[in-house]
VMD Tcl script that draws the C-alpha trace (Angstrom):
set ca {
  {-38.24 -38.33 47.92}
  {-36.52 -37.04 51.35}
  {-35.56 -33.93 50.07}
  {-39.46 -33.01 48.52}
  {-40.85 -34.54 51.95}
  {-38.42 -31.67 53.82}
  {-39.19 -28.91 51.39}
  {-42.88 -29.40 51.53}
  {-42.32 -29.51 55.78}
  {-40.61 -26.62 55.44}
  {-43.01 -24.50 53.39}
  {-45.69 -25.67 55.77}
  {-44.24 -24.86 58.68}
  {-43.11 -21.02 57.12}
  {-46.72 -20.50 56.07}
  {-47.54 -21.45 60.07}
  {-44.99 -19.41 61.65}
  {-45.71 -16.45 59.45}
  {-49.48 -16.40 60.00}
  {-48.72 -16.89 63.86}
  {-47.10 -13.70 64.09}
  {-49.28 -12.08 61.60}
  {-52.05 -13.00 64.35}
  {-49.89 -11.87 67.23}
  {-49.36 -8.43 65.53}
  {-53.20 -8.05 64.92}
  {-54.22 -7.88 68.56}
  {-50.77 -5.92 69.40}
  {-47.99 -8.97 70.63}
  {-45.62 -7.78 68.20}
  {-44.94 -4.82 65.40}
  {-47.18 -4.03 62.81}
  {-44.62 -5.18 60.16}
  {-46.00 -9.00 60.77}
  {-49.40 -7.73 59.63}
  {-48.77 -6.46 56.45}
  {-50.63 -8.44 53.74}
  {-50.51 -8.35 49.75}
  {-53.54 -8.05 48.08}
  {-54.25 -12.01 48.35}
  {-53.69 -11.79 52.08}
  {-50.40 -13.44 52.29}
  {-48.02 -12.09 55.26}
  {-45.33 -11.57 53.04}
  {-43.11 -8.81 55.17}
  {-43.45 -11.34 58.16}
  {-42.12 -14.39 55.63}
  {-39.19 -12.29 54.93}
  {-37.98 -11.03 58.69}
  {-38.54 -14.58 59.89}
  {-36.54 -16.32 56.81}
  {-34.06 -13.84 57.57}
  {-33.93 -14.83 61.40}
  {-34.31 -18.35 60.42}
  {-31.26 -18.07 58.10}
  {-28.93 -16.73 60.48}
  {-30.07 -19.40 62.96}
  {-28.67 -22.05 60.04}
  {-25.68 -19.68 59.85}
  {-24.78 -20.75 63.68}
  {-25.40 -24.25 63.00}
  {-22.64 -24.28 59.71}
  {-20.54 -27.83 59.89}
  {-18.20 -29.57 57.18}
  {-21.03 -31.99 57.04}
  {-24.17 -31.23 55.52}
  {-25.70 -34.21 57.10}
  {-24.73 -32.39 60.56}
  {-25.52 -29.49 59.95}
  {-29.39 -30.91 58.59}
  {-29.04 -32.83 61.99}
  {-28.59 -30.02 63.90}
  {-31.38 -28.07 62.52}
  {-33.76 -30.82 62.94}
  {-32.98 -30.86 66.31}
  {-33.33 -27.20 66.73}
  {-36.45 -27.33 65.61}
  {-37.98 -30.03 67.75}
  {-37.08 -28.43 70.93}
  {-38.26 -25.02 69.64}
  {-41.71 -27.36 68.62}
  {-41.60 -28.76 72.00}
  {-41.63 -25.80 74.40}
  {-45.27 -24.85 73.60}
  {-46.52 -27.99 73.67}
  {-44.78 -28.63 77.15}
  {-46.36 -25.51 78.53}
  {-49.61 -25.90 77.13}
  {-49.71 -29.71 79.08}
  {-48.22 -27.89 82.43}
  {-51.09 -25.28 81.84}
  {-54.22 -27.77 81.16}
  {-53.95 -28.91 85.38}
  {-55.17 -25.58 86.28}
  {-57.05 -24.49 83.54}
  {-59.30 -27.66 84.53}
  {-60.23 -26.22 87.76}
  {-62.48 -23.24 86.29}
  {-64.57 -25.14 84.59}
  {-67.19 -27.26 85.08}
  {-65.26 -31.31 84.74}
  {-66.15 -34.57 85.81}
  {-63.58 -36.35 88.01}
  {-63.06 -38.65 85.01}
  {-62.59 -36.03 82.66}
  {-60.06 -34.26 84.76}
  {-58.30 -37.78 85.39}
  {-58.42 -38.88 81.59}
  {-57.16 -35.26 80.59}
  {-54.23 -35.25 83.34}
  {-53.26 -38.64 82.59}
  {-53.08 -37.54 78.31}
  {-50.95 -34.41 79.32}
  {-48.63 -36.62 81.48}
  {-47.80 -39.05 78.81}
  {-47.40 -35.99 76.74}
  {-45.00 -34.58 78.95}
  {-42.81 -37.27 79.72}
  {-42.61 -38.49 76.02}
  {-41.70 -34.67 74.90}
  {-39.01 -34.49 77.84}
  {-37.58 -37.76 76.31}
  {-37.82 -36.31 73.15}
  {-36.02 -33.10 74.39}
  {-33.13 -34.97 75.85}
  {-33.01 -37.43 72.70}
  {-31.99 -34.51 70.76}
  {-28.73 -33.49 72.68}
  {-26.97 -30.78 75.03}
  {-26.22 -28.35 71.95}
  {-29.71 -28.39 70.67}
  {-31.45 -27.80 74.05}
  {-29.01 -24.75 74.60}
  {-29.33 -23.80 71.47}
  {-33.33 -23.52 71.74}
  {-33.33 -22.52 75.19}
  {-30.85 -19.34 73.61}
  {-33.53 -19.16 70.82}
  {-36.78 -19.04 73.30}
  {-35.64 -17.06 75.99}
  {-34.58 -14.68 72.70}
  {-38.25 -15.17 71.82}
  {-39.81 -14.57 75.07}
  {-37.66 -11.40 75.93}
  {-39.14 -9.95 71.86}
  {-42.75 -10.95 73.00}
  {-42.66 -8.66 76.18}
  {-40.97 -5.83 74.58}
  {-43.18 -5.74 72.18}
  {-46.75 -6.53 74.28}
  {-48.78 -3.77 74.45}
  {-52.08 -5.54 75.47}
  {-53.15 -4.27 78.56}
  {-55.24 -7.24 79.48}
  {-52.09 -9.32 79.62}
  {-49.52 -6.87 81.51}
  {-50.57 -6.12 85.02}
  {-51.56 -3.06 86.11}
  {-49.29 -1.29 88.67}
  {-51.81 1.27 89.45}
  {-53.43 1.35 92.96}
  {-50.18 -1.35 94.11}
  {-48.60 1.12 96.35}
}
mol new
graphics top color blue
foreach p $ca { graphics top sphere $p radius 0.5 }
foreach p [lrange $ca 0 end-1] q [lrange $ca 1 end] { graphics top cylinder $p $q radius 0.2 }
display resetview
């Protein structure tokens, strides 16, 4: 039952990460290879680069132990999960101040994103040193794809008229 509960996880989660970057490469975040569809719309190409990518990221994780080894992946994952989620709370203080919220709002929201923060933090250090290097390798990998492959100029600044 364990086993079907993972592979439908996984299959979920492959179908989200591939029509993330299929999304990304529509507006121009990353190469056009992550929009190619078939003809019933599923991001195929982009399945296969990031099962590739995922598969050498198991490859670095190889133990004697299968249970390790599933352990370490797990793990892996959940900070990877995390980051976003950790940014997105760090972001929502001053995205609140341009718009239009009541004091209540803005202290009902903060208070959400803090107990969001400080259970994913506990969460992140639950999972171990290896694991948070290992994702921190994997995101700063991540971030350092995203910018050289950006080409949106409403999200790089201009350097024209800076001199």
């Amino acid at each position: 039952l364990m086993t079907l509960a993972c592979i439908g996880s996984l299959l979920g989660w492959q179908f989200t990460v591939a029509q993330v970057f299929k999304s990304s490469s529509d507006i121009g975040y990353f190469p056009r290879v992550f929009s190619r569809e078939t003809k019933s719309g599923a991001p195929v190409a982009g399945m296969l680069i990031l099962g590739g990518v995922q598969t050498l990221l198991a490859l670095m994780t190889i133990s004697p132990s299968l249970t390790k080894q599933f352990n370490s992946l797990v793990d892996l994952a959940v900070v990877t999960n995390l980051i976003p989620y950790v940014l997105s709370m760090a972001a929502l203080i001053p995205m609140q101040r341009y718009i239009n919220l009541t004091r209540g709002q803005v202290k009902f929201n903060t208070t959400i994103a803090i107990i969001g923060t400080v259970y994913s933090f506990y969460a992140l250090y639950a999972c171990g040193p290896e694991a948070m290097l290992m994702g921190a390798l994997v995101t700063f990998a991540g971030w350092t794809f995203y910018g050289m492959c950006i080409k949106d100029e409403n999200t790089v600044p201009s350097l024209k008229n800076n001199g």
